[in-house]
N, C-alpha and C positions, 0 to 999 in steps of 0.2 A: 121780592126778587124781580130785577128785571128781565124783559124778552129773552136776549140776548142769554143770561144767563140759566134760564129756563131749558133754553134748546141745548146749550153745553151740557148741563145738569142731564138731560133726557140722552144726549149722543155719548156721553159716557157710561148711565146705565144703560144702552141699548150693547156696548161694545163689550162691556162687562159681563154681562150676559152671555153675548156670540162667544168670548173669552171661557165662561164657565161652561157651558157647552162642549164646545168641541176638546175642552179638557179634560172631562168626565167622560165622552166617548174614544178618547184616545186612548189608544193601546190595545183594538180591535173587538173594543167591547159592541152589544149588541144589546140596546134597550127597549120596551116598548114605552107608548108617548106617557102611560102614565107613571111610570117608573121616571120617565126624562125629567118630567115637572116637576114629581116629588122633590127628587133629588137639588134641581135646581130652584126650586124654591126656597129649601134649606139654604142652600146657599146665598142666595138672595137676604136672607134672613142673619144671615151670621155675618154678612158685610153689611147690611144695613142700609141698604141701595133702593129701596123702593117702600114709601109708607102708602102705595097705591091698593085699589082693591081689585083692580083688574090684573094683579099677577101674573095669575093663572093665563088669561089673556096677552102678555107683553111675554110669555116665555114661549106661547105657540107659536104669535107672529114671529117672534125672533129664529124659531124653530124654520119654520115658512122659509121667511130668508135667506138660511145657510142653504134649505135645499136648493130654491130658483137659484143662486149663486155656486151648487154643483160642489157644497163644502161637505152636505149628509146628505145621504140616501136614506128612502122608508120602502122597505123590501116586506113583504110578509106578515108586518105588525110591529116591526124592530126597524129603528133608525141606529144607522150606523154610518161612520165619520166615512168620506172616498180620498183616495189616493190625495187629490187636492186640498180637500181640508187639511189630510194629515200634513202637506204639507205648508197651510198656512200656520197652522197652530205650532209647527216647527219654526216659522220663522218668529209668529207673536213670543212666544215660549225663550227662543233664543235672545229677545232684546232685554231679556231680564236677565241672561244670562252674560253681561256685557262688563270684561274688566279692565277699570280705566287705568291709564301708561303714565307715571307722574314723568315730571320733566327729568328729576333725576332720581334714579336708580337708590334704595337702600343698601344697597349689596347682600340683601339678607334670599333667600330661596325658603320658594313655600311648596313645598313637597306633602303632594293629596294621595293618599294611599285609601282603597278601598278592596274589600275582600266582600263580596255577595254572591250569595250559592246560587248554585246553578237552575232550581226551581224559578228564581229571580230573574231569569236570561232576560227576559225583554226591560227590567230595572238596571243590567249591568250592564246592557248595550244602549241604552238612553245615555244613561250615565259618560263612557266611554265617545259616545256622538257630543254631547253636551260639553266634554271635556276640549274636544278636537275644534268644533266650532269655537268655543271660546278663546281658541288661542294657545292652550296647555302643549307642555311638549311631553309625550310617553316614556319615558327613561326606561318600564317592562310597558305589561299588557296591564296591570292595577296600580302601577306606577306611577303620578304625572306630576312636573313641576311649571314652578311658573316663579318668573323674579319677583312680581308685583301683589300690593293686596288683595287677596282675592277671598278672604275669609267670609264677608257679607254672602259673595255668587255661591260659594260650597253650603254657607248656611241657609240659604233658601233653596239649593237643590237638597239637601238631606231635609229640610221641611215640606217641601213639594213631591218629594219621591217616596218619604217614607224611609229613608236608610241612615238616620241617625247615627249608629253604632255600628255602620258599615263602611262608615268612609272617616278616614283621619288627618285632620290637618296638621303639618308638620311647619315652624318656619326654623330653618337650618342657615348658620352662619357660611359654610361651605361643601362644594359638593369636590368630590374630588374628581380632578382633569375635566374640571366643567367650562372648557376655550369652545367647545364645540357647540352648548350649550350658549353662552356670551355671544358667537356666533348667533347664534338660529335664535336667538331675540332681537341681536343687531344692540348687546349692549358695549360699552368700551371696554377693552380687554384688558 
């Protein structure tokens, strides 16, 4: 492997890393360092990102980093994500959440229905943020449609979230009096 390749190879597991991080502490969890490592190491482990022996080592530095970068705090013994982090890992989070516009329209509607109980609130207000950023229009409040394929984004969020059997994809030939909808995607009426 060349130089060049080397350093790609390393700036990828480094970002992968800061990625399992700050995604394991989101959602106002509160860990200590060796519960942090644990966990990310696993994970390290199940993606297959590192056959290095200084692990343990490349998940502190990496630890290091987010803090001088103002992304986690280490308060008491527990590192925990700050305002900022939370919101990068909303934008990292959100590019995988990206549904592409084909040139022309199916005419088909994909109507994403989910029902999650109320123990779940911070799963069903991710979910409903995740919906909104992505472009989805609310038809209720567990309602959302969307003209285009979006089956892939729903099925990596019900794998990333955990809500499998909480959220349903629907693709529907027609919605009735949907000019207003056609509208608010900007497609030909």
């Amino acid at each position: 492997m060349g130089k060049l390749e080397k350093i790609n190879s390393k700036n990828i597991r480094r970002s992968k890393i800061q990625e399992f991080i700050l995604r394991y502490l989101a959602g106002d969890r509160r860990v200590t360092h060796d519960m942090l490592t644990t966990k990310i190491l696993e994970q390290i482990g199940i993606e297959g990102l590192s056959s290095s022996r200084r692990q343990k080592e490349i998940v502190t530095s990496t630890t290091n980093r987010l803090r001088k970068r103002g992304l986690l705090e280490f308060k008491e013994g527990f590192y925990r994500i700050t305002k900022e982090g939370d919101r990068v890992w909303n934008e990292w989070e959100m590019s995988d959440y990206k549904i592409k516009k084909p040139k022309k329209w199916d005419g088909k509607w994909r109507i994403i229905i989910f029902d999650i109980e109320e123990k779940k609130r911070p799963k069903r207000d991710r979910v409903r943020n995740i919906f909104n950023r992505a472009g989805l229009y609310p038809l209720q409040r567990s309602v959302w449609v969307c003209p285009y394929d979006c089956e892939d984004v729903i099925g990596l969020l019900k794998q990333e979230l955990g809500v499998y059997r909480d959220v349903l994809y629907i693709i529907a030939d027609q919605i009735e009096n949907d000019a207003y909808l056609r509208k608010w995607f900007e497609l030909s009426v």
